[in-house]
Backbone bond lengths (Angstrom), bond angles and torsions (degrees), N, CA, C in turn:
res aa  C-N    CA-C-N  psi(-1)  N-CA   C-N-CA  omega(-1)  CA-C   N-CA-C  phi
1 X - - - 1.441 - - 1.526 110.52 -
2 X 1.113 125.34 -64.20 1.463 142.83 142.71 1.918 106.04 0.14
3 X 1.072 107.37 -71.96 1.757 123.33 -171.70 1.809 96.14 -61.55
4 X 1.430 102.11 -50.98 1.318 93.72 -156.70 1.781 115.35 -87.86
5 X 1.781 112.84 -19.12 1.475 111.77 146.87 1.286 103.66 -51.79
6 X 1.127 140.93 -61.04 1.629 125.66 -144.36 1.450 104.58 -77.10
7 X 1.385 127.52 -9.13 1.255 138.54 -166.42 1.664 115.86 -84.78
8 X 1.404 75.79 -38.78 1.887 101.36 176.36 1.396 111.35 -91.73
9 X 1.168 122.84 -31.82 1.543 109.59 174.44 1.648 108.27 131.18
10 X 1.373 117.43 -21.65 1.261 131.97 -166.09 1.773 103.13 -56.25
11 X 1.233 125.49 -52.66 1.671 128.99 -159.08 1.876 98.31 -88.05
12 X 1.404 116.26 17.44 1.151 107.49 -175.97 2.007 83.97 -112.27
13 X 0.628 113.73 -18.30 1.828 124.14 -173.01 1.391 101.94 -105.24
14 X 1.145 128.40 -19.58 1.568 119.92 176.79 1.494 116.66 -97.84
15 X 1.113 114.92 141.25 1.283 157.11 12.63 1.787 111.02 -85.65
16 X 1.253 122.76 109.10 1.419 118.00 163.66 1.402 116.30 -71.87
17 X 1.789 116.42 -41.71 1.519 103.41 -173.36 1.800 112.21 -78.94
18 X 1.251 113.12 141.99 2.060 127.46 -175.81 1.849 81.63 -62.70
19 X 1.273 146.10 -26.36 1.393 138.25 -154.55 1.805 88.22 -93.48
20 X 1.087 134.75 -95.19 1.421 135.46 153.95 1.922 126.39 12.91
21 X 1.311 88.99 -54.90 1.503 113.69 170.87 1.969 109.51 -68.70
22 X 1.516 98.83 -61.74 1.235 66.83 169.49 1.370 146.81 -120.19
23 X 1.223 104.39 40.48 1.516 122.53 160.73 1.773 107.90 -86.23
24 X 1.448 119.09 -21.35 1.506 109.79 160.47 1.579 116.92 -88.05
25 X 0.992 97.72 -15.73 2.093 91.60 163.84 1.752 98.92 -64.66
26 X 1.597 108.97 -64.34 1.366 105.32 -158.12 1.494 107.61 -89.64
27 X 1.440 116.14 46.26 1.368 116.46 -176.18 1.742 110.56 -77.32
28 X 1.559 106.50 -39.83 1.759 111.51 -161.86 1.215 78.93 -75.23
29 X 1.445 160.78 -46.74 1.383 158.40 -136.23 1.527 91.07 -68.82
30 X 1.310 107.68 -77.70 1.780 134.78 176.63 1.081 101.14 -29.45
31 X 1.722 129.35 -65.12 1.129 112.07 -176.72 1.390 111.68 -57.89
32 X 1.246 120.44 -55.49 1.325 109.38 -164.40 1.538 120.05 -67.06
33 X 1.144 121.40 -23.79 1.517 130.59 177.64 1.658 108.33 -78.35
34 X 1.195 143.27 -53.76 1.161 148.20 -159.12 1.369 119.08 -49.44
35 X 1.471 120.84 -41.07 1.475 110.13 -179.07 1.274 108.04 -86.25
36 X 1.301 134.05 -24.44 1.195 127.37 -170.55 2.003 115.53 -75.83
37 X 1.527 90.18 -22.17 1.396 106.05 178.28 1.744 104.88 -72.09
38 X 1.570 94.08 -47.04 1.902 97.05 -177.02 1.222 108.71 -56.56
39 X 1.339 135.58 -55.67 1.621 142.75 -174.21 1.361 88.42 -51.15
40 X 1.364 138.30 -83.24 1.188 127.94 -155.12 1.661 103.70 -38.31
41 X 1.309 123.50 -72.69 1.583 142.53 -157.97 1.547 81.52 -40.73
42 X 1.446 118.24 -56.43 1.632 116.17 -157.58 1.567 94.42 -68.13
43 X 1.338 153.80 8.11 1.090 123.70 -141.00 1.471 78.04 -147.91
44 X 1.048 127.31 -3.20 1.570 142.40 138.75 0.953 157.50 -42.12
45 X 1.991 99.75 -72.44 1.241 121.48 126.03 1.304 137.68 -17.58
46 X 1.363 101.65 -84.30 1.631 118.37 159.65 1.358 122.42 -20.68
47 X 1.539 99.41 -61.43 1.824 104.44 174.46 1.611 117.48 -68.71
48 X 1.223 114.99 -13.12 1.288 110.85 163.80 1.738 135.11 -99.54
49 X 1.611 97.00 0.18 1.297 110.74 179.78 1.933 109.25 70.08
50 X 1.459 98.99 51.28 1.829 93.84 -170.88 1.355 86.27 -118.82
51 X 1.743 125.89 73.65 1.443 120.00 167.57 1.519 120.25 -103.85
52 X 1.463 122.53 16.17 1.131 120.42 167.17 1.479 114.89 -53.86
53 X 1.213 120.82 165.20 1.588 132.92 -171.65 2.061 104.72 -65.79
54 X 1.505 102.88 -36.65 1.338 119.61 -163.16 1.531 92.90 -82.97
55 X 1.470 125.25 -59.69 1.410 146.47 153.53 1.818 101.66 -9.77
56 X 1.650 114.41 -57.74 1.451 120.21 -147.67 1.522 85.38 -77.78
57 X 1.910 112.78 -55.51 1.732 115.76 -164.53 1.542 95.01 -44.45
58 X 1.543 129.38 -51.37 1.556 113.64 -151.09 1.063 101.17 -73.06
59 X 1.773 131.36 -34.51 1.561 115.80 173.00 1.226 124.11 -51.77
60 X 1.479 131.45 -47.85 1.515 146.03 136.50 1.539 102.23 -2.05
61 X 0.753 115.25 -102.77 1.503 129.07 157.78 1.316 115.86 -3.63
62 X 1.136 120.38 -63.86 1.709 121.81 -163.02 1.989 101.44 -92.42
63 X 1.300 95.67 -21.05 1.274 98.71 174.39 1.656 111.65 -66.94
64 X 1.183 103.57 -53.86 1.705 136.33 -160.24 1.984 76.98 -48.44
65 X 1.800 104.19 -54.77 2.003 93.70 -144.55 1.803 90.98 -76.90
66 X 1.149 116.06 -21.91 1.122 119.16 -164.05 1.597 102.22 -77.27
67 X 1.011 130.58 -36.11 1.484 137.84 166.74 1.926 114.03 -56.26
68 X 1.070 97.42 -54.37 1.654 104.29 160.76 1.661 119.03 -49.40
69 X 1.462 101.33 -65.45 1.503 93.76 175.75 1.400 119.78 -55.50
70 X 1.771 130.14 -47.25 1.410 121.58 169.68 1.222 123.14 -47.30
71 X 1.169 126.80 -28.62 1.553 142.00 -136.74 2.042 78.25 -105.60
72 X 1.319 119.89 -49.72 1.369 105.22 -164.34 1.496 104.03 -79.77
73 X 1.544 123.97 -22.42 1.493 137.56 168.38 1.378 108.49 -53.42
74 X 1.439 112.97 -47.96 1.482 105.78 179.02 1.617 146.38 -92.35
75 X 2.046 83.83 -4.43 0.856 86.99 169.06 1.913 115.31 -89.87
76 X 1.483 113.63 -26.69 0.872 124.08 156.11 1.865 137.58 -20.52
77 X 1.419 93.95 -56.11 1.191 117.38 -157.24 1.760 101.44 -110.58
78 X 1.369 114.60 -7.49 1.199 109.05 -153.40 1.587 113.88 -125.60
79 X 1.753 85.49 -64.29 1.599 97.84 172.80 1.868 122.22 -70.12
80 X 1.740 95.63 -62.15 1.553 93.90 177.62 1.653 109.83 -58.78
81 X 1.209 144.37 -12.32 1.814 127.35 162.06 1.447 100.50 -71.76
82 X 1.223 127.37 -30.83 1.288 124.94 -161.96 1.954 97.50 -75.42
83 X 1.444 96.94 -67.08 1.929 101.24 173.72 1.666 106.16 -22.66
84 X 1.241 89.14 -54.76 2.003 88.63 -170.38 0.650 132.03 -60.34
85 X 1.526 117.59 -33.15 1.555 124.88 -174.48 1.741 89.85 -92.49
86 X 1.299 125.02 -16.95 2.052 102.08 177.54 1.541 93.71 -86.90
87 X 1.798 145.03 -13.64 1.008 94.43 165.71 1.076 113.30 -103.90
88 X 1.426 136.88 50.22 1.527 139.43 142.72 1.510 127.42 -59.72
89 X 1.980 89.53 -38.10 1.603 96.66 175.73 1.809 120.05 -85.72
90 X 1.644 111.29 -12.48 1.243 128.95 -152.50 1.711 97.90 -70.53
């Protein structure tokens, strides 16, 4: 799929939506931030005894925005100083 968008023209025009865009800037952030954020939230939960089904979606939930916000903090704060200073050495 990959080969044959780029073949056609499609991955040279994508991403049009600013929402899309930047969840692929702060994608390596996300990955890397997200589980460590979920364990915590669950480990929360847990300590408060909130294991109903309705209980689990809002942790989901609070995990999910809370993973976004770290993820844009780190990439913020973390990655783009880091980019700059490797192409100093590049």
């Amino acid at each position: 799929m990959l080969y044959a968008s780029g073949k056609i023209g499609v991955l040279g025009r994508w991403p049009t939506s600013r929402l899309v865009a930047f969840f692929g800037r702060i994608s390596y952030s996300l990955f890397l931030i997200h589980f460590p954020v979920l364990v915590f939230v669950a480990a929360i939960w847990m300590q408060h005894d909130w294991t109903s089904p309705e209980a689990a979606m809002a942790g989901l939930i609070v995990a999910g925005a809370l993973s976004v916000c770290a993820a844009t903090l780190f990439y913020r704060f973390v990655e783009e100083p880091s980019m700059r200073v490797s192409r100093r050495f590049a």
